[in-house]
C-alpha positions as a Python dict, from the first residue, in 0.01 Angstrom:
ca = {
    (1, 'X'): (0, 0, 0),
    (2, 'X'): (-216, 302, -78),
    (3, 'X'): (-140, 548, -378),
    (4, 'X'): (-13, 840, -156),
    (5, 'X'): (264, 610, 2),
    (6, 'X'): (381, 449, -301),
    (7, 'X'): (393, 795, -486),
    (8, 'X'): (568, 904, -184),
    (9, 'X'): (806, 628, -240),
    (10, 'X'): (866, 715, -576),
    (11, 'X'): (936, 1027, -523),
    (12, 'X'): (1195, 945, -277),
    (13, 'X'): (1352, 645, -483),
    (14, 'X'): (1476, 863, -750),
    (15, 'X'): (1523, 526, -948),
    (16, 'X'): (1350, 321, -1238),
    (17, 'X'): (1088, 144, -1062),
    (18, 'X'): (891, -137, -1264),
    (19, 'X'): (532, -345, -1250),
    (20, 'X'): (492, -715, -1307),
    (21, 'X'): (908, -827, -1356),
    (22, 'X'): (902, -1188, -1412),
    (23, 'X'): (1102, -1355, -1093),
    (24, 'X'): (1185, -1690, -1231),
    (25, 'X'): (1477, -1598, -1504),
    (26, 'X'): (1661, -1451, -1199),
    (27, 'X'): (1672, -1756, -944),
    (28, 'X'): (1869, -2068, -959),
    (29, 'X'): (1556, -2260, -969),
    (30, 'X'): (1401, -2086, -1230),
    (31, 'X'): (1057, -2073, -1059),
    (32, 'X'): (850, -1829, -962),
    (33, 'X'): (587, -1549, -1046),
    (34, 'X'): (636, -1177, -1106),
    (35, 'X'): (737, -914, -841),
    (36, 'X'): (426, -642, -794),
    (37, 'X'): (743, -384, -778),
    (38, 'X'): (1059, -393, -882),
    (39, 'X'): (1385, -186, -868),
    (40, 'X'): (1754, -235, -984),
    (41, 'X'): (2006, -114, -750),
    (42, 'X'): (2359, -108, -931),
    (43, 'X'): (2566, 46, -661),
    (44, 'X'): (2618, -17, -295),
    (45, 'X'): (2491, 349, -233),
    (46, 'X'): (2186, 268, -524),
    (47, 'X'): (2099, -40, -247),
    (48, 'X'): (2120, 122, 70),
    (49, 'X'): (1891, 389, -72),
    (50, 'X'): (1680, 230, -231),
    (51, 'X'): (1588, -35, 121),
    (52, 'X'): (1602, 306, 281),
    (53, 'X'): (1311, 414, 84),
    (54, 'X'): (1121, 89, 118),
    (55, 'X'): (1149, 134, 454),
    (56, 'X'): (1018, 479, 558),
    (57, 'X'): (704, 416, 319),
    (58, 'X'): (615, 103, 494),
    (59, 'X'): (671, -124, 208),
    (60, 'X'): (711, -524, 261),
    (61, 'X'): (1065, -570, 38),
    (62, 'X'): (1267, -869, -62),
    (63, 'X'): (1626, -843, -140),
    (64, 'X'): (1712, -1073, -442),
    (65, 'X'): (2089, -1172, -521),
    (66, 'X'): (2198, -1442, -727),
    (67, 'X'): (1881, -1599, -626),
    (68, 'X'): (1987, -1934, -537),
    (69, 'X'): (1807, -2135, -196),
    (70, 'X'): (1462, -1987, -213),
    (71, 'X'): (1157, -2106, -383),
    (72, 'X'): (1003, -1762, -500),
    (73, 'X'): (591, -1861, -503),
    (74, 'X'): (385, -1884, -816),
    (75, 'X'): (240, -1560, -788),
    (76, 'X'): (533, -1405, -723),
    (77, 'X'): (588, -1107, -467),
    (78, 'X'): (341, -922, -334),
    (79, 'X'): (567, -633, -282),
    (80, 'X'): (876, -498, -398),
    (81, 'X'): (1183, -676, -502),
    (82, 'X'): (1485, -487, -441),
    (83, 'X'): (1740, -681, -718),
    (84, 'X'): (2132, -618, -574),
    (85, 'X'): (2337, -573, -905),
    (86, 'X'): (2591, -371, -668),
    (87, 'X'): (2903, -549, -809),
    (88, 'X'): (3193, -358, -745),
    (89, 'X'): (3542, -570, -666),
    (90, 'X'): (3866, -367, -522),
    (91, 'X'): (4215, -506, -396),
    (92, 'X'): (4459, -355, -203),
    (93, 'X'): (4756, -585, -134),
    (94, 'X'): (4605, -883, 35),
    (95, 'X'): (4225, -735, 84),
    (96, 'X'): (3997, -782, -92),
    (97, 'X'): (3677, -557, -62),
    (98, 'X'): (3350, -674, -268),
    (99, 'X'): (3002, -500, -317),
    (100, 'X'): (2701, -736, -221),
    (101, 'X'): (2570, -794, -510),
    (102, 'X'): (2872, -949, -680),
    (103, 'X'): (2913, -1304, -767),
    (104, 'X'): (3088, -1544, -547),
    (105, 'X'): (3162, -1750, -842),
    (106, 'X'): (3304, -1623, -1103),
    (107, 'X'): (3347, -1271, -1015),
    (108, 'X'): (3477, -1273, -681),
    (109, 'X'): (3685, -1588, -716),
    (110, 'X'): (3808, -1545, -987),
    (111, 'X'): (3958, -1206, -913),
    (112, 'X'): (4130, -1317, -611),
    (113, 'X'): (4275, -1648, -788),
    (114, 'X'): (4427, -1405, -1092),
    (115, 'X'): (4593, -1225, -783),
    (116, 'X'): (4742, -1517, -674),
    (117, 'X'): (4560, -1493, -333),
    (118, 'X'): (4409, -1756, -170),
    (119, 'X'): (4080, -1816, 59),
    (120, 'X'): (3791, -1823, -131),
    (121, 'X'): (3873, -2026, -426),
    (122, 'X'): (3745, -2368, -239),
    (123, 'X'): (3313, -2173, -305),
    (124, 'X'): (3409, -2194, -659),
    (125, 'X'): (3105, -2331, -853),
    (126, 'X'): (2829, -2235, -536),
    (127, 'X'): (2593, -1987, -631),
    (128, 'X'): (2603, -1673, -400),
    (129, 'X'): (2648, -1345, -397),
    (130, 'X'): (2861, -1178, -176),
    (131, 'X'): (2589, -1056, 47),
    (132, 'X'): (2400, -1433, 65),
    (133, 'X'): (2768, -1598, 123),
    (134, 'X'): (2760, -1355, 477),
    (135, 'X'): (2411, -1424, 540),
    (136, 'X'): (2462, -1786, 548),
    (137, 'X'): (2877, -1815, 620),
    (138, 'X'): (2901, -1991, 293),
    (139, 'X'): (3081, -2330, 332),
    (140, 'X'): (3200, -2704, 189),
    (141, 'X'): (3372, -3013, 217),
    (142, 'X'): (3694, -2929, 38),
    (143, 'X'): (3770, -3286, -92),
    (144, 'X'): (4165, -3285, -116),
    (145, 'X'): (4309, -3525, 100),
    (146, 'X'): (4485, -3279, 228),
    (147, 'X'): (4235, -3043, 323),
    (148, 'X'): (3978, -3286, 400),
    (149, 'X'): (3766, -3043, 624),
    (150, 'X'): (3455, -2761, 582),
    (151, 'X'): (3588, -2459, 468),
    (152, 'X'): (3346, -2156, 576),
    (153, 'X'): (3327, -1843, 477),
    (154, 'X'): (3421, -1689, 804),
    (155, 'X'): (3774, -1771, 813),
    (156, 'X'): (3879, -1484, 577),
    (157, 'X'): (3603, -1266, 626),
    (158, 'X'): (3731, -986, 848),
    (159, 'X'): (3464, -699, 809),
    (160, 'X'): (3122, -550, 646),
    (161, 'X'): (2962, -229, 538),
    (162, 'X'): (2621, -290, 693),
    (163, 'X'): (2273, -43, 649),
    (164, 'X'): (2136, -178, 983),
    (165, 'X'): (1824, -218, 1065),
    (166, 'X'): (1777, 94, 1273),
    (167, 'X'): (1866, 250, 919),
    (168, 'X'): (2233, 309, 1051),
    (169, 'X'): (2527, 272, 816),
    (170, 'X'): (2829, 125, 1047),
    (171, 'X'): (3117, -57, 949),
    (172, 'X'): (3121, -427, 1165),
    (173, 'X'): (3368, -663, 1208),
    (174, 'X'): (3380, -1058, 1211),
    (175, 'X'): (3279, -1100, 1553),
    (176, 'X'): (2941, -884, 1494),
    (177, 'X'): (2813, -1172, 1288),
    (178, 'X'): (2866, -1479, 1518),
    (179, 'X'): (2908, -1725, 1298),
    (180, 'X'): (2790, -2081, 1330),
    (181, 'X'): (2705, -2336, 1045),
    (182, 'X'): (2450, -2220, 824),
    (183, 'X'): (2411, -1902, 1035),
    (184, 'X'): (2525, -1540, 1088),
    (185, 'X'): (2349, -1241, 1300),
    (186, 'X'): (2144, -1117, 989),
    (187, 'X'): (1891, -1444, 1015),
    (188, 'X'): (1819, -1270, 1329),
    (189, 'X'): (1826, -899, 1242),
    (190, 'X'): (1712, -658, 921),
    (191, 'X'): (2042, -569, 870),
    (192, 'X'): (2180, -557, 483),
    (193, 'X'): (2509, -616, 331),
    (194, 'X'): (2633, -319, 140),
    (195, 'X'): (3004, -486, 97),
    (196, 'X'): (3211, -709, 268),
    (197, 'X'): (3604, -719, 320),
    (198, 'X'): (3856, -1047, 309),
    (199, 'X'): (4170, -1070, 384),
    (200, 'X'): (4368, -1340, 173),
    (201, 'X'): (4667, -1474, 188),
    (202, 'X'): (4929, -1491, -95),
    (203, 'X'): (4968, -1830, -334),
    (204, 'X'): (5085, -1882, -696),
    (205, 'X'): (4761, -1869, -877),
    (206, 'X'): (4839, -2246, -1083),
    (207, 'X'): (4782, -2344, -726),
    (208, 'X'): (4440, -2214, -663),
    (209, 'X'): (4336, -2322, -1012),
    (210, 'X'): (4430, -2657, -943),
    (211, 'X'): (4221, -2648, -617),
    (212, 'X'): (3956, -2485, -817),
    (213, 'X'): (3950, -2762, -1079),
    (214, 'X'): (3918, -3040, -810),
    (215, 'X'): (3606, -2899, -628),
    (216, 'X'): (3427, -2848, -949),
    (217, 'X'): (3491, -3231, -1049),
    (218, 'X'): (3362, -3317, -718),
    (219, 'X'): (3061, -3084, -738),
    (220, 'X'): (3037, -3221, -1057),
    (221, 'X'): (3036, -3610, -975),
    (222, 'X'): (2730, -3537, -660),
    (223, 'X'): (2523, -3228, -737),
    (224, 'X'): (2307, -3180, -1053),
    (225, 'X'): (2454, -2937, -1323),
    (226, 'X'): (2216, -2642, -1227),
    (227, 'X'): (2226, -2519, -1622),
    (228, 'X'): (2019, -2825, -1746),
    (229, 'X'): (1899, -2926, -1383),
    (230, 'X'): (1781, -2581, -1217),
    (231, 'X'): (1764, -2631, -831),
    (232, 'X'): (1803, -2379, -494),
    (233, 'X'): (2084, -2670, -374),
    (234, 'X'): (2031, -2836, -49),
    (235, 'X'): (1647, -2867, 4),
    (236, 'X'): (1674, -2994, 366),
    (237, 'X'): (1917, -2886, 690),
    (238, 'X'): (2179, -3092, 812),
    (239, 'X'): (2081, -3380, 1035),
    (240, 'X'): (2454, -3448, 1232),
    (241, 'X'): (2616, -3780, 1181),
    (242, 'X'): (2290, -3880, 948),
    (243, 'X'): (2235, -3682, 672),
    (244, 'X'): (1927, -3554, 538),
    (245, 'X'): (1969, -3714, 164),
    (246, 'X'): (2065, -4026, 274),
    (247, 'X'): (1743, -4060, 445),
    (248, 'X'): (1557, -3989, 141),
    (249, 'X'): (1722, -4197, -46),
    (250, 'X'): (1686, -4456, 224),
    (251, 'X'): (1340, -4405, 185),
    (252, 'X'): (1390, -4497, -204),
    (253, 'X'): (1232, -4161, -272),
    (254, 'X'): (1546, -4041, -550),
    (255, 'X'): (1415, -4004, -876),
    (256, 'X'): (1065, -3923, -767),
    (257, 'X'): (857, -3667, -980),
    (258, 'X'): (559, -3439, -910),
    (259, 'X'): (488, -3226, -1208),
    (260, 'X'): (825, -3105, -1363),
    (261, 'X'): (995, -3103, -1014),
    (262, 'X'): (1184, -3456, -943),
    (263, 'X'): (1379, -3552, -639),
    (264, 'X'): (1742, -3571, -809),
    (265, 'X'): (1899, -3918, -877),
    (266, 'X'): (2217, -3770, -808),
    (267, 'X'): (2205, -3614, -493),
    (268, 'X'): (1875, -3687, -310),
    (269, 'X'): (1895, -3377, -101),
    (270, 'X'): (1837, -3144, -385),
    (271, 'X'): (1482, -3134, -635),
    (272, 'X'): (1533, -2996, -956),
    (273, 'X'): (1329, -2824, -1201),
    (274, 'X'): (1292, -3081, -1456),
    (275, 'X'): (1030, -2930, -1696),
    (276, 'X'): (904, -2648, -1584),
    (277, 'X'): (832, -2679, -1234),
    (278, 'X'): (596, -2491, -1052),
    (279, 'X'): (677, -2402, -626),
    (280, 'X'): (366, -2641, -598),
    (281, 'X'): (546, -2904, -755),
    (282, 'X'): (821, -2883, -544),
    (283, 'X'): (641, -2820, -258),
    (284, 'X'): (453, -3150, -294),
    (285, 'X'): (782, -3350, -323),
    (286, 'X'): (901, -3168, 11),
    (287, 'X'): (567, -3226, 185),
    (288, 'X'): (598, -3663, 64),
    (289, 'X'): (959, -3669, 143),
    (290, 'X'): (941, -3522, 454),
    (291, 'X'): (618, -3749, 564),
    (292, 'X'): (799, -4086, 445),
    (293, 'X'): (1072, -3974, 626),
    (294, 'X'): (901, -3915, 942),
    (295, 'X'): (678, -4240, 923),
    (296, 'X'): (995, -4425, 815),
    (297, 'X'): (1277, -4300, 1052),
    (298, 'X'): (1104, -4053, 1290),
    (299, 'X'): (1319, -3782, 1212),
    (300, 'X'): (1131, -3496, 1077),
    (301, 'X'): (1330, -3304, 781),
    (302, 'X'): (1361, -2921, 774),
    (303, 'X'): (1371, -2732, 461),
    (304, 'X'): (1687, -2516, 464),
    (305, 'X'): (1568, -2315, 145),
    (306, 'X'): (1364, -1972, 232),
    (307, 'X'): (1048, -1954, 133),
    (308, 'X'): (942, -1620, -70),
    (309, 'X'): (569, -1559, -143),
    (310, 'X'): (243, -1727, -49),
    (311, 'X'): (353, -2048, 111),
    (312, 'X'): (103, -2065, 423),
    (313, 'X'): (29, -2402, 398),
    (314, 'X'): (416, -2511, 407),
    (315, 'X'): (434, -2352, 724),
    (316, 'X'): (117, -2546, 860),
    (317, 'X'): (291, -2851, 779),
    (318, 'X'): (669, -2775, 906),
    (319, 'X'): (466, -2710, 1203),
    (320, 'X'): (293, -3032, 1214),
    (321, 'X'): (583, -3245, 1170),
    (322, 'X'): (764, -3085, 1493),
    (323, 'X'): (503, -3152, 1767),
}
């Protein structure tokens, strides 16, 4: 971008902007280079202004939560990075009305289970904020016997504050987001998540705690602990009735390293940052897993994370695998 357009985004963001913010501290991977720009947006109104301003200066943007299921590159982003620390909670009797930027887990969760009101405590220990759990109608496999089914997101979600992409602010309901598994309208449009709305229903909070405590055990027994294991979850999508990790570890590929990235030995789906990963490291573990898988099964596996940088040559090769 030249220096009249960026000084006429300055002028117009009327926030701290910032050169050269290190991107890994702020991703659940804990990889990744520096953003060229970067701005803090505290507020819902902060955000939509400040992707406002991005916008009408022509500047590529990335919106950054919690950071968790992206690989941000080694050299970072080219452009700005827009970081949504809009965190505002509210309740009015069973409703519960959250700001993007807020925490799933604990914030979020943790406010509706001290109101006794239940709905979202079975994301407890998922990273995601608010505005990532709409983008990808957050869900798992509650494992209580009797519960035994996917709980998504969906279910209690019953509206949004949305900056749209025609730079509208309009206030959608459920339906606007058609909902499927590991999908919602905004994979298909630039529309962003100012604050969402859930309506919960009432339960004795010991309850929810106790449901709480049995889907961390469970997360606990299959999925690495991401504060000494740092991963972006599920590498791969869903393969129905299969399942991408058991492929891989099929293929006898748990456990395998490149670098300081290493296919976990718990869950074979997920890589972790062992010691000090770089996105090539990882990217060379997707690259082998997904060719032994291919060769091995002929099913081709597709990386579920989001890719945020320079990452040509991963796209070359997803490519590859599906002709």
């Amino acid at each position: 971008m030249d220096h009249e357009r960026l000084a006429q985004f300055e002028a117009a963001l009327d926030l701290p902007l910032q050169t050269g913010v290190p991107l890994a501290p702020l991703t659940s991977f804990r990889i990744g280079g520096p953003a060229r720009w970067f701005v803090a947006a505290n507020t819902a109104e902060e955000l939509a202004h400040a992707v406002l301003a991005a916008r009408e200066a022509g500047l590529d943007y990335f919106l950054l939560g919690q950071g968790a299921n992206i690989l941000m590159g080694d050299r970072g982003f080219p452009g700005l990075v827009i970081h949504n620390r809009a965190r505002g909670i509210s309740l009015s009797g069973t409703r519960l009305t959250a700001e993007s930027g807020a925490a799933m887990y604990p914030d979020v969760i943790d406010t509706a289970v001290s109101a006794g009101l239940s709905g979202l405590e079975h994301f407890v220990g998922i990273p995601s904020s608010v505005g990532g759990a709409v983008w990808q109608n957050l869900h798992f496999l509650s494992p209580a016997p009797a519960r035994e089914r996917t709980m998504f997101l969906a279910e209690c979600l019953v509206g949004a504050a949305l900056l749209t992409e025609e730079n509208e602010r309009r206030e959608v309901d459920n339906a606007y987001f058609r909902f499927g598994y590991d999908y919602s309208i905004l994979h298909d449009r630039r529309d962003v998540v100012l604050s969402a709305r859930f309506e919960l229903q009432p339960t004795h909070a010991g309850d929810l705690r106790r449901v709480m405590q049995e889907n961390l055990a469970w997360r606990a027994e299959r999925h690495p602990p991401l504060e000494s294991e740092p991963s972006a979850g599920s590498i791969f999508r869903k393969i129905e009735g299969i399942g991408a990790g058991r492929l891989i570890d099929e293929a006898g590929l748990k456990g395998l390293c490149h670098g300081g990235a290493q296919i976990s030995e718990r869950h074979a789906n997920i890589i972790i940052n062992r010691d000090g990963a770089s996105a090539a490291d990882v990217c060379a573990l997707i690259m082998h897993a997904q060719q032994v898988v291919k060769a091995r099964t002929g099913y081709w596996l597709e990386p579920e994370i989001s890719f945020i940088g320079d990452f040509d040559k991963v796209s070359r090769i997803r490519a590859a695998g599906r002709e």
